[in-house]
CHARMM-style PDB file with segment names, atoms N, HN, CA, C and O in Angstrom:
ATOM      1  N   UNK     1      44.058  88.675 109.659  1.00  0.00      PROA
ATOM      2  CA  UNK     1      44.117  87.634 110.670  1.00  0.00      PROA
ATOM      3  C   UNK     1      43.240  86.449 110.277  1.00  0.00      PROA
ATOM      4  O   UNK     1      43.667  85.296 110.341  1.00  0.00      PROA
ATOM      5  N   UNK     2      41.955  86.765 109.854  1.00  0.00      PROA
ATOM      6  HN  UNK     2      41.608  87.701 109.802  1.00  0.00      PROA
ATOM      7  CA  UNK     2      41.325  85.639 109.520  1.00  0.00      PROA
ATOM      8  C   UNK     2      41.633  85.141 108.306  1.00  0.00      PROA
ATOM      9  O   UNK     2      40.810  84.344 107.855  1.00  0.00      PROA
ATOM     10  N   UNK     3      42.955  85.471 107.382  1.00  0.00      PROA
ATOM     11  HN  UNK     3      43.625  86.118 107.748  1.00  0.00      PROA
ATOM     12  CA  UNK     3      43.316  84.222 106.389  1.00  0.00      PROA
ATOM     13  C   UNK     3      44.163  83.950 106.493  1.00  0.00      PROA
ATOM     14  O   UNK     3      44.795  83.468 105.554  1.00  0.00      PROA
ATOM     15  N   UNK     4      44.820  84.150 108.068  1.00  0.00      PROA
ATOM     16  HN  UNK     4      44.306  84.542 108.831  1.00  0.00      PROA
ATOM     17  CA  UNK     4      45.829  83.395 108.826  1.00  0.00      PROA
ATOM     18  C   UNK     4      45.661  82.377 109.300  1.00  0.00      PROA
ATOM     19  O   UNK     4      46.360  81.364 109.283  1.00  0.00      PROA
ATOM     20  N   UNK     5      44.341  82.672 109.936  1.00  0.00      PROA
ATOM     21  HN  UNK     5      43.773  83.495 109.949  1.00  0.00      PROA
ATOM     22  CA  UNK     5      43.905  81.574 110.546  1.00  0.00      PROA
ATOM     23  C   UNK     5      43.176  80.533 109.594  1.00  0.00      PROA
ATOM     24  O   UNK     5      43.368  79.320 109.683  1.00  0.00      PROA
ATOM     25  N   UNK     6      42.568  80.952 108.940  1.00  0.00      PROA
ATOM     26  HN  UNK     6      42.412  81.937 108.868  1.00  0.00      PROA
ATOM     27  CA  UNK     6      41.985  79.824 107.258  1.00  0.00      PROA
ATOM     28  C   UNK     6      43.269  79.210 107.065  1.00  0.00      PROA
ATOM     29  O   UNK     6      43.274  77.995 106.870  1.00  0.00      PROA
ATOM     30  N   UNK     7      44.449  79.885 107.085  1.00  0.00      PROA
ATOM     31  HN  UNK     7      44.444  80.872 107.243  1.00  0.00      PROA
ATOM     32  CA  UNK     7      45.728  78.879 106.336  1.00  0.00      PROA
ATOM     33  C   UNK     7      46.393  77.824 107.774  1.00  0.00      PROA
ATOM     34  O   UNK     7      47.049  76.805 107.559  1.00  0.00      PROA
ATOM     35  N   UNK     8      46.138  78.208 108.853  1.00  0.00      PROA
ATOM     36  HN  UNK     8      45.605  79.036 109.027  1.00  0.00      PROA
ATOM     37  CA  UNK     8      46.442  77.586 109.904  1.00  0.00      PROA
ATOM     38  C   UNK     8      45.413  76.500 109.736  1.00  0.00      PROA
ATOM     39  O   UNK     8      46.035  75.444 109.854  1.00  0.00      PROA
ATOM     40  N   UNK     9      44.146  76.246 109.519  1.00  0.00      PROA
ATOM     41  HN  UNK     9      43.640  77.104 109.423  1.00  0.00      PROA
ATOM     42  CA  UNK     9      43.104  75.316 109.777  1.00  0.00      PROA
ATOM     43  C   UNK     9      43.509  74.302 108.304  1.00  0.00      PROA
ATOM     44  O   UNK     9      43.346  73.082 108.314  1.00  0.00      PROA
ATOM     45  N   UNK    10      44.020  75.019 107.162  1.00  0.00      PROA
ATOM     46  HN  UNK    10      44.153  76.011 107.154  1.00  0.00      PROA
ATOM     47  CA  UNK    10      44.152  74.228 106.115  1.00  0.00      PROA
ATOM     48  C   UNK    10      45.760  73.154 106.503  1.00  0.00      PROA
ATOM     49  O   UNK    10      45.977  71.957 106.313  1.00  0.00      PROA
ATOM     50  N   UNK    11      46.455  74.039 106.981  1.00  0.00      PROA
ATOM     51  HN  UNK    11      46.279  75.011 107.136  1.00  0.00      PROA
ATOM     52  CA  UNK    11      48.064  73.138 107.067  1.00  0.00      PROA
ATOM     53  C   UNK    11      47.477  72.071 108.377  1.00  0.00      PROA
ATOM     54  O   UNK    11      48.071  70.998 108.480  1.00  0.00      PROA
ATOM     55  N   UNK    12      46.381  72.343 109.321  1.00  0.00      PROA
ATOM     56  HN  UNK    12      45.898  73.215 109.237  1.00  0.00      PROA
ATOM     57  CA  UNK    12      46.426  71.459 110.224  1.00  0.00      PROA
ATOM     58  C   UNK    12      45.300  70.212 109.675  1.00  0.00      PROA
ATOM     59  O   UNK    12      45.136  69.160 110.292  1.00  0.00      PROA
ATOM     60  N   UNK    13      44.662  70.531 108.545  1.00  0.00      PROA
ATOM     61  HN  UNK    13      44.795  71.386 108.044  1.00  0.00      PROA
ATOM     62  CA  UNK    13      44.331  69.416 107.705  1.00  0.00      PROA
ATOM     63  C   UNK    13      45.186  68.366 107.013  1.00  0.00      PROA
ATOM     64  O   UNK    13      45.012  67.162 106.827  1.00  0.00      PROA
ATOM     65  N   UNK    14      46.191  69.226 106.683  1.00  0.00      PROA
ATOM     66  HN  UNK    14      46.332  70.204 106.834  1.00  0.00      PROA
ATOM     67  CA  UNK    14      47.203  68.777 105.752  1.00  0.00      PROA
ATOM     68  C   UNK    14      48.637  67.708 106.791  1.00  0.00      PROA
ATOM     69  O   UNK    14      49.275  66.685 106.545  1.00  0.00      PROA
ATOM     70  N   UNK    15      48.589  68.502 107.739  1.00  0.00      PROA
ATOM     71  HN  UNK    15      48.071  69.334 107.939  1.00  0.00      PROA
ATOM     72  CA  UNK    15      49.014  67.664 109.101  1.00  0.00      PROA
ATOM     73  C   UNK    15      48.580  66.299 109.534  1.00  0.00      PROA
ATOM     74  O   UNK    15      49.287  65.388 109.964  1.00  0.00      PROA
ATOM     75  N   UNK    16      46.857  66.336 109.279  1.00  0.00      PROA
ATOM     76  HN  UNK    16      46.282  67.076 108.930  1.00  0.00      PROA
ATOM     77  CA  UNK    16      46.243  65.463 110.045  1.00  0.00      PROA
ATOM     78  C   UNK    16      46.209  63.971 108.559  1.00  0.00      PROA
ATOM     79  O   UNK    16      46.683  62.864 108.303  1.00  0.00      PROA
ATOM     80  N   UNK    17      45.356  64.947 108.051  1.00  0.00      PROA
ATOM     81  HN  UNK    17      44.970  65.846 108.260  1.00  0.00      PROA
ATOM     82  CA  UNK    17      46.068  63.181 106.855  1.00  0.00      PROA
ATOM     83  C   UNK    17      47.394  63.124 107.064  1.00  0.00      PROA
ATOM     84  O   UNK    17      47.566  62.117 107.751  1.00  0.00      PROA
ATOM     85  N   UNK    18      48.286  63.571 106.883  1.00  0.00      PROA
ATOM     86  HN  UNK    18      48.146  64.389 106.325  1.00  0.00      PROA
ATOM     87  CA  UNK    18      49.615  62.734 106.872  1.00  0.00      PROA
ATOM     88  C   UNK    18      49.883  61.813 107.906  1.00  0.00      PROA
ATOM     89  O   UNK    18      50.678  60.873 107.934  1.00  0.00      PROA
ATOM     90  N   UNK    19      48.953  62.308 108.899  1.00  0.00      PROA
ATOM     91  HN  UNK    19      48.308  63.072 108.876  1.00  0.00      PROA
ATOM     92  CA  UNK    19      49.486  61.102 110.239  1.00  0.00      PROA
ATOM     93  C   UNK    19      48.824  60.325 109.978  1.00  0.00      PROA
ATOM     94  O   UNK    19      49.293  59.211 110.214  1.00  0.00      PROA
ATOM     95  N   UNK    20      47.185  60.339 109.273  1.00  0.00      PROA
ATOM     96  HN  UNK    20      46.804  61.243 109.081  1.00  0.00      PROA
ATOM     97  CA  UNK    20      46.440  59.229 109.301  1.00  0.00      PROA
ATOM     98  C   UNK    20      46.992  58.083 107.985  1.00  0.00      PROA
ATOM     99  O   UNK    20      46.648  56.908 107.858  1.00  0.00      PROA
ATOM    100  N   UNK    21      47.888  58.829 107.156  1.00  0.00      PROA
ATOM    101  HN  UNK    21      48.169  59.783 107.258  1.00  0.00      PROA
ATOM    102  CA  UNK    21      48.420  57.619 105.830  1.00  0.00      PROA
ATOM    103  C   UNK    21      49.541  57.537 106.578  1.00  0.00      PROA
ATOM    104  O   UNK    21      49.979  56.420 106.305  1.00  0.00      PROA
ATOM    105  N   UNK    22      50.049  57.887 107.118  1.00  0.00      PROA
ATOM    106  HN  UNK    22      49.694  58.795 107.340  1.00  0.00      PROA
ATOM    107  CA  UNK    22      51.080  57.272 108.110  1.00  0.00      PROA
ATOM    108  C   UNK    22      51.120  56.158 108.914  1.00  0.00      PROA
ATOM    109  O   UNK    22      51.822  55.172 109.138  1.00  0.00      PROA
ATOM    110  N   UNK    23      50.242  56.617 109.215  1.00  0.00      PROA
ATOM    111  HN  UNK    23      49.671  57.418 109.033  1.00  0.00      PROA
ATOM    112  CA  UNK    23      49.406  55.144 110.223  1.00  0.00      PROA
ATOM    113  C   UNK    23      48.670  53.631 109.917  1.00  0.00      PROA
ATOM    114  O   UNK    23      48.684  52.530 110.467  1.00  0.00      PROA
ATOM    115  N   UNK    24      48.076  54.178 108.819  1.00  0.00      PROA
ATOM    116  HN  UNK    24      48.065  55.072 108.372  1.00  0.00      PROA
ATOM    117  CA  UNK    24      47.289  53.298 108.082  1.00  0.00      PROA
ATOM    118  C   UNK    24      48.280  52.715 106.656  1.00  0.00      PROA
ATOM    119  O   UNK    24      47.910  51.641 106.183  1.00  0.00      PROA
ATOM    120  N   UNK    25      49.381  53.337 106.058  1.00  0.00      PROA
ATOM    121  HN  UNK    25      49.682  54.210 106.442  1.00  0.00      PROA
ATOM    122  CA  UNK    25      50.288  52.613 105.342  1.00  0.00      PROA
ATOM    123  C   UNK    25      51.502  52.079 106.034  1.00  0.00      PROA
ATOM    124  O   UNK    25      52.141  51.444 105.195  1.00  0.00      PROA
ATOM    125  N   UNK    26      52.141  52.054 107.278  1.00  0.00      PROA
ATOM    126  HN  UNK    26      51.622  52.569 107.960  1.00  0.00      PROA
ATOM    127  CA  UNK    26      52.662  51.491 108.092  1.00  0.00      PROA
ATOM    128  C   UNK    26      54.269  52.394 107.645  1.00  0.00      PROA
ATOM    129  O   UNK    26      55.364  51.866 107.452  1.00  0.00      PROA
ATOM    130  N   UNK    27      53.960  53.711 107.587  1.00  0.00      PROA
ATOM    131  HN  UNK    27      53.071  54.140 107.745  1.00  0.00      PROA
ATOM    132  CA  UNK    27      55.191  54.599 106.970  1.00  0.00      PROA
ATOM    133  C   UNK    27      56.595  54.346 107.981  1.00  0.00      PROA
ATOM    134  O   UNK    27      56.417  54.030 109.157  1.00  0.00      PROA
ATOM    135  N   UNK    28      57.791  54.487 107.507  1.00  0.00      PROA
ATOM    136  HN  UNK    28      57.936  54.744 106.551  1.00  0.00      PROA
ATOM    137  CA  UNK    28      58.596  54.548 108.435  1.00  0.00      PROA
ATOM    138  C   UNK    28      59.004  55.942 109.185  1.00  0.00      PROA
ATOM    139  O   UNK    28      59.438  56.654 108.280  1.00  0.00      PROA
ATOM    140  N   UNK    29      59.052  56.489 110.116  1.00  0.00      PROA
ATOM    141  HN  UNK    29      58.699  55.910 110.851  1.00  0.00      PROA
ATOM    142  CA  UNK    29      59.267  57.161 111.095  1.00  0.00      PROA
ATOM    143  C   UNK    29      57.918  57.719 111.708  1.00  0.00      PROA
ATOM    144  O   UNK    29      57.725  58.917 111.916  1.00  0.00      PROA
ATOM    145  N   UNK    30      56.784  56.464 112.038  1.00  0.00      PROA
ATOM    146  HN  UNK    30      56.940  55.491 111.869  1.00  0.00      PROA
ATOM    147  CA  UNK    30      55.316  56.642 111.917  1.00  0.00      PROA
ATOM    148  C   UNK    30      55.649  57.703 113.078  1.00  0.00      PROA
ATOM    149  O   UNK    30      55.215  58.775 112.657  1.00  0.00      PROA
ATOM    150  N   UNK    31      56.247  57.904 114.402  1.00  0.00      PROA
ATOM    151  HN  UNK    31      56.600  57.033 114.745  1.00  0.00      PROA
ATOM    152  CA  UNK    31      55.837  58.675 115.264  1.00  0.00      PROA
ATOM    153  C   UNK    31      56.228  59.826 115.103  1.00  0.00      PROA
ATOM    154  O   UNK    31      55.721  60.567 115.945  1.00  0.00      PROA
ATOM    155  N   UNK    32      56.990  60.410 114.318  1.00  0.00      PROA
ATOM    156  HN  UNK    32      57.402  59.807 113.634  1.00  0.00      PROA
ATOM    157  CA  UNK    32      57.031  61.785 113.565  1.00  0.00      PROA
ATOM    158  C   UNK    32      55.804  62.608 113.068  1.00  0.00      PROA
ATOM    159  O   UNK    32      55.315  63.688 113.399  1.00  0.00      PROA
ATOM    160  N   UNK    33      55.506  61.658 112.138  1.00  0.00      PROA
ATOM    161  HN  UNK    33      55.903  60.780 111.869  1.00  0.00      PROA
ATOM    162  CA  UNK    33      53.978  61.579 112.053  1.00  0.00      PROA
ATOM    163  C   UNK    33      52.795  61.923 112.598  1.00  0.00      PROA
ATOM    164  O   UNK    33      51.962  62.701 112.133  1.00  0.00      PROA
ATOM    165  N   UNK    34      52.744  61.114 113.926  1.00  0.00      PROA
ATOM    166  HN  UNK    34      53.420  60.481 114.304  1.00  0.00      PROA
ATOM    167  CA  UNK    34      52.139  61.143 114.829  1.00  0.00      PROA
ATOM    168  C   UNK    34      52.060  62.531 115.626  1.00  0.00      PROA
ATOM    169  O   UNK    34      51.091  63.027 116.201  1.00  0.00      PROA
ATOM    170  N   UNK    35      53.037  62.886 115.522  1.00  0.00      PROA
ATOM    171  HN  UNK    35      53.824  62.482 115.055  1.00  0.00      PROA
ATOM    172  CA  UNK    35      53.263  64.374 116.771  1.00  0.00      PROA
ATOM    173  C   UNK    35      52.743  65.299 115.738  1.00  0.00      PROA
ATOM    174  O   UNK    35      51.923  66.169 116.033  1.00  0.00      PROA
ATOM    175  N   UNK    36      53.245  65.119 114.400  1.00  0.00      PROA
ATOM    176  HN  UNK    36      53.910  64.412 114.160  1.00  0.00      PROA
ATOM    177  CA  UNK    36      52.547  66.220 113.430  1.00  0.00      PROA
ATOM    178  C   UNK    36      50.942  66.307 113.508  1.00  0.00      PROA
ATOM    179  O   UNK    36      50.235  67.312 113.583  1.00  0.00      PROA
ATOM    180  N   UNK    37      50.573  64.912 113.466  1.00  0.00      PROA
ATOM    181  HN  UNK    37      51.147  64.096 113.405  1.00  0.00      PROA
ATOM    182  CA  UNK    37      49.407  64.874 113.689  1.00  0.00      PROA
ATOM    183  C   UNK    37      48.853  65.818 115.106  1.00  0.00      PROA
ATOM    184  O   UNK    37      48.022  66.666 114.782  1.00  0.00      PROA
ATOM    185  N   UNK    38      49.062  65.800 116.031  1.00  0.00      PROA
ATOM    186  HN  UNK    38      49.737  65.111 116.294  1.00  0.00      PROA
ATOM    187  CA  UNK    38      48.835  65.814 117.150  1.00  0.00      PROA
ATOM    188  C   UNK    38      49.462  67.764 117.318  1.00  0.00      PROA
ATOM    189  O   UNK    38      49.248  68.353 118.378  1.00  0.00      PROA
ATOM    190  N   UNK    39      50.195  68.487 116.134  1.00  0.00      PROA
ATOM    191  HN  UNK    39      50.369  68.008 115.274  1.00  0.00      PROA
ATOM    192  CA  UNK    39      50.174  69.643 116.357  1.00  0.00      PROA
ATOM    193  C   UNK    39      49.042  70.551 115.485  1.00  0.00      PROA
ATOM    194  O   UNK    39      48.470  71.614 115.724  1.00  0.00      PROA
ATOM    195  N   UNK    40      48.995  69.284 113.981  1.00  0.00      PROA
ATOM    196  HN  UNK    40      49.459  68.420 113.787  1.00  0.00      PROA
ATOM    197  CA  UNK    40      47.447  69.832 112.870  1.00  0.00      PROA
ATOM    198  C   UNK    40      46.626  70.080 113.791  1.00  0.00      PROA
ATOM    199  O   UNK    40      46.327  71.240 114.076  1.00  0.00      PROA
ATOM    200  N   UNK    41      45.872  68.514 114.720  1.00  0.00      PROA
ATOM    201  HN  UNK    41      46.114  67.572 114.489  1.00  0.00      PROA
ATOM    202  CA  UNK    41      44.871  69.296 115.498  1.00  0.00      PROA
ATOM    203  C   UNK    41      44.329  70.498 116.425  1.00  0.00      PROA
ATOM    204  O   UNK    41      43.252  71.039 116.678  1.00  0.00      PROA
ATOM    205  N   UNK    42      45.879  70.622 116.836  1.00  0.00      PROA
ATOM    206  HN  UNK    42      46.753  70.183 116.630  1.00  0.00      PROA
ATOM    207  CA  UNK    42      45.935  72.153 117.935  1.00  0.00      PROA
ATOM    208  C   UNK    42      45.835  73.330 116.455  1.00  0.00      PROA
ATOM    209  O   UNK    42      45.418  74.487 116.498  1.00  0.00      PROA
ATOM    210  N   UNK    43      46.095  72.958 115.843  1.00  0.00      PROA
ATOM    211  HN  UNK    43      46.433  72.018 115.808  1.00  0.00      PROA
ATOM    212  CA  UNK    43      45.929  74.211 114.431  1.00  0.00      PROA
ATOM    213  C   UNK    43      44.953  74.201 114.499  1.00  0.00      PROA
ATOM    214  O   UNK    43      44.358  75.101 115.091  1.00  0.00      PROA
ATOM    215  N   UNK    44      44.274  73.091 113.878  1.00  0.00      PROA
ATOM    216  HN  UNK    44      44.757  72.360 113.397  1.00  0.00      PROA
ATOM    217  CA  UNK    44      42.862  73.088 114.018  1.00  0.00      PROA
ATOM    218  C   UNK    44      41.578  73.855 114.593  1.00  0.00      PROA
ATOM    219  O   UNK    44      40.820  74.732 114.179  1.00  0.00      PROA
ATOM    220  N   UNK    45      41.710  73.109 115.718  1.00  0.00      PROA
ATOM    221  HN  UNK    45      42.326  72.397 116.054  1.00  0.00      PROA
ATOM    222  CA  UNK    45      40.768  73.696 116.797  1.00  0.00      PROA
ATOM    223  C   UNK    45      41.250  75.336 117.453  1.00  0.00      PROA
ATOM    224  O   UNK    45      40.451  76.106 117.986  1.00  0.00      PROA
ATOM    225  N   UNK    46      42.469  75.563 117.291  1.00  0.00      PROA
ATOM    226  HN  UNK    46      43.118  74.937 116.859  1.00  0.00      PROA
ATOM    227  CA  UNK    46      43.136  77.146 117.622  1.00  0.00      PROA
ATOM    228  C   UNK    46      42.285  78.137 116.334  1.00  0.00      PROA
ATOM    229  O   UNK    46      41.903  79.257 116.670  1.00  0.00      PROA
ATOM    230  N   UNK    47      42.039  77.680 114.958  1.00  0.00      PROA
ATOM    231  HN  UNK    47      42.350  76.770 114.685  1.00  0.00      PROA
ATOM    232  CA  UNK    47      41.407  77.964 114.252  1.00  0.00      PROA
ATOM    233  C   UNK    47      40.015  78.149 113.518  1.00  0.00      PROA
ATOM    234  O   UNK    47      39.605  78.819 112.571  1.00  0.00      PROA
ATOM    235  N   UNK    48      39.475  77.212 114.430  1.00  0.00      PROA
ATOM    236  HN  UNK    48      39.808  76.667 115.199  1.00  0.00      PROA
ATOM    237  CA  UNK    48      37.360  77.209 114.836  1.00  0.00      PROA
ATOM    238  C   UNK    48      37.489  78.125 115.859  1.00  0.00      PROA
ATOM    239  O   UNK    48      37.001  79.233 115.632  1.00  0.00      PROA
ATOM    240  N   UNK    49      38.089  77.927 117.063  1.00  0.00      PROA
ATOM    241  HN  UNK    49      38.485  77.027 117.247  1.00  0.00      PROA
ATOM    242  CA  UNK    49      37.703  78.933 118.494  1.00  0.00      PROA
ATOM    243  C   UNK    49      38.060  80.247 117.913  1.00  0.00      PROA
ATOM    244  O   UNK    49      37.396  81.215 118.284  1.00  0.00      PROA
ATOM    245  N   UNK    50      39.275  80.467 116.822  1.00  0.00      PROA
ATOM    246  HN  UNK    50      39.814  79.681 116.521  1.00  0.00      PROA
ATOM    247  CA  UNK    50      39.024  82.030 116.206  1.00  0.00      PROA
ATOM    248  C   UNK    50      37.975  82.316 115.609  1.00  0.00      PROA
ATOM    249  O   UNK    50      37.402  83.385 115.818  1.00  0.00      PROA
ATOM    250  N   UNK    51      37.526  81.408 114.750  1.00  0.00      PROA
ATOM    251  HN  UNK    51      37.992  80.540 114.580  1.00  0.00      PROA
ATOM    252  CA  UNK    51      36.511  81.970 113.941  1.00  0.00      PROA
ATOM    253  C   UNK    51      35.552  82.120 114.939  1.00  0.00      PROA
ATOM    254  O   UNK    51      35.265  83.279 115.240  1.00  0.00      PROA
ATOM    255  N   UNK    52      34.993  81.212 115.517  1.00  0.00      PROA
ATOM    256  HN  UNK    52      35.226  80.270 115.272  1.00  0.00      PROA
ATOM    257  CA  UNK    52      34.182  81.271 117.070  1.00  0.00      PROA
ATOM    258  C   UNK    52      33.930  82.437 116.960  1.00  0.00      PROA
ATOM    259  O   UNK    52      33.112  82.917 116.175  1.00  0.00      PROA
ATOM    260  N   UNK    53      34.987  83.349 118.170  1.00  0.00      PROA
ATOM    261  HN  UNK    53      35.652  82.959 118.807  1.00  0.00      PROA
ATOM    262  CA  UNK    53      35.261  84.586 118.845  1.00  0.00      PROA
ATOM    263  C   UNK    53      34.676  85.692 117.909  1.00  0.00      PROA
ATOM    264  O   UNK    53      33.828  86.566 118.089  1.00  0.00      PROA
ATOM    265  N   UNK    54      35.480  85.311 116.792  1.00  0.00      PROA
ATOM    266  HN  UNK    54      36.169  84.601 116.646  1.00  0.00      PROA
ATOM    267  CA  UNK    54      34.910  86.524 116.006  1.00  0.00      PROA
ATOM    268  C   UNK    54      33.258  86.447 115.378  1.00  0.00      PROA
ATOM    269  O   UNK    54      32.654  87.419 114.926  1.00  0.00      PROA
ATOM    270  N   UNK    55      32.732  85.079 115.477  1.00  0.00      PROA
ATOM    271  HN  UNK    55      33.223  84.289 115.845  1.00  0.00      PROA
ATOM    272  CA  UNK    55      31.578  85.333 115.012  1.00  0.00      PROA
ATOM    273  C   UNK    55      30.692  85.824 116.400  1.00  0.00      PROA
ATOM    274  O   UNK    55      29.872  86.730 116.259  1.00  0.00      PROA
ATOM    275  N   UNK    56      30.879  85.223 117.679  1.00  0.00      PROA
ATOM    276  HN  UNK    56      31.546  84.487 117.794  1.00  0.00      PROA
ATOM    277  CA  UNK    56      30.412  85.860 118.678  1.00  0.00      PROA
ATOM    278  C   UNK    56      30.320  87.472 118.924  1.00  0.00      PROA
ATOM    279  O   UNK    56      29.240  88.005 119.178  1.00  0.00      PROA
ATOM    280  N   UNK    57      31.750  88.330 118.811  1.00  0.00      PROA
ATOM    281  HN  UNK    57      32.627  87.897 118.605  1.00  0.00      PROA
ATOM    282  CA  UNK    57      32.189  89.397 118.616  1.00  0.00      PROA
ATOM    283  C   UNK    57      31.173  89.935 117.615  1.00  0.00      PROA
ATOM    284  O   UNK    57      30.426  90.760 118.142  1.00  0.00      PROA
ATOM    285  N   UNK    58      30.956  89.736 116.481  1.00  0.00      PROA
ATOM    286  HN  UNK    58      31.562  89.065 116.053  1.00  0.00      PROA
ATOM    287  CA  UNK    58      29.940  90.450 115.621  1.00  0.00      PROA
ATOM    288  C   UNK    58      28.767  90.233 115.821  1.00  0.00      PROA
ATOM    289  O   UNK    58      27.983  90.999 115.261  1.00  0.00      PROA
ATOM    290  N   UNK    59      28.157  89.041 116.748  1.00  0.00      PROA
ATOM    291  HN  UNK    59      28.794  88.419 117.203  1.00  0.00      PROA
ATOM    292  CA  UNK    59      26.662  88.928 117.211  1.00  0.00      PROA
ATOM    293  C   UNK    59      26.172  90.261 118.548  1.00  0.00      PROA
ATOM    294  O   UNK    59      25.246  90.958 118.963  1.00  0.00      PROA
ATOM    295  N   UNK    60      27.357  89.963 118.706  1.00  0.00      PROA
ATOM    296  HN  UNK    60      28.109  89.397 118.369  1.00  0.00      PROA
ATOM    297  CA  UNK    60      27.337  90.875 120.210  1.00  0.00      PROA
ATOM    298  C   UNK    60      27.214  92.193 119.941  1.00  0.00      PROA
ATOM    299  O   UNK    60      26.403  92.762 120.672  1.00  0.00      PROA
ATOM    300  N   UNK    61      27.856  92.997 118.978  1.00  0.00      PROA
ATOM    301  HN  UNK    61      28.516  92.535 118.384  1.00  0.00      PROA
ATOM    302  CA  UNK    61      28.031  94.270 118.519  1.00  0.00      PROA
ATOM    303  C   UNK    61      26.137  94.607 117.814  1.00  0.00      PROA
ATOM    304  O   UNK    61      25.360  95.549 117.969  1.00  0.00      PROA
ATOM    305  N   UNK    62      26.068  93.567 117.206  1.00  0.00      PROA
ATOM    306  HN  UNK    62      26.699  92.802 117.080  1.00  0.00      PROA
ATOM    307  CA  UNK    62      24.448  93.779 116.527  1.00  0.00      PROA
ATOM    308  C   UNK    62      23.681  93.708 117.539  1.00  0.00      PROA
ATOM    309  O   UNK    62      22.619  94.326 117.455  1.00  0.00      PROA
ATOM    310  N   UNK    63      23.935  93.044 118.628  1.00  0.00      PROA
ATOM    311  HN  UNK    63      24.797  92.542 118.696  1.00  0.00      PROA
ATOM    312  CA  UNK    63      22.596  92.945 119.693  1.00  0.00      PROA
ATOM    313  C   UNK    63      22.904  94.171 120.570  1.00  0.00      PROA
ATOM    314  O   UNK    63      22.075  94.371 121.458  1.00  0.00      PROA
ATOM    315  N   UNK    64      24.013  95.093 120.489  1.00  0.00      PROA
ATOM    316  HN  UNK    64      24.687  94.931 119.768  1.00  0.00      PROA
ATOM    317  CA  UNK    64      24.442  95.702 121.709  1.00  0.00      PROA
ATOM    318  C   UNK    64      23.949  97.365 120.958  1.00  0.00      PROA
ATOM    319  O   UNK    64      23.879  98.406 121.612  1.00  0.00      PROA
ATOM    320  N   UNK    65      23.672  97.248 119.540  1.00  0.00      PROA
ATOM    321  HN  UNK    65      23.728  96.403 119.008  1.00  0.00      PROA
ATOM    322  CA  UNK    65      23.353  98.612 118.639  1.00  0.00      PROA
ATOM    323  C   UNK    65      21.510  98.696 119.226  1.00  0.00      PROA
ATOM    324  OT1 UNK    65      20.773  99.594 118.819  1.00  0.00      PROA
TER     325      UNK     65
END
């Protein structure tokens, strides 16, 4: 799971520049773009709050021994 989620955080990198040279080279079908952009970031951040959880999850288990 967690190099699911590493590859989810990498494609929503890979998402997020494309909207930003999209934007900034004046690409044609910029709002395509845009929504891609706007699904990288939900990759993104869906992919810190995992790692999150699980680093919480293993703090918790050491404080709970």
């Amino acid at each position: 799971m967690k190099i699911l989620s590493l590859l989810a955080f990498l494609l929503g990198l890979l998402l997020v520049s494309l909207s930003y040279f999209s934007a900034t080279h004046n690409w044609i079908w910029n709002e395509v773009f845009v929504i891609l952009g706007f699904i990288g970031y939900t990759l993104i951040i869906s992919a810190i709050a995992y790692f999150l959880l699980c680093l919480l999850d293993k703090r918790f288990d050491e404080l709970s021994k």
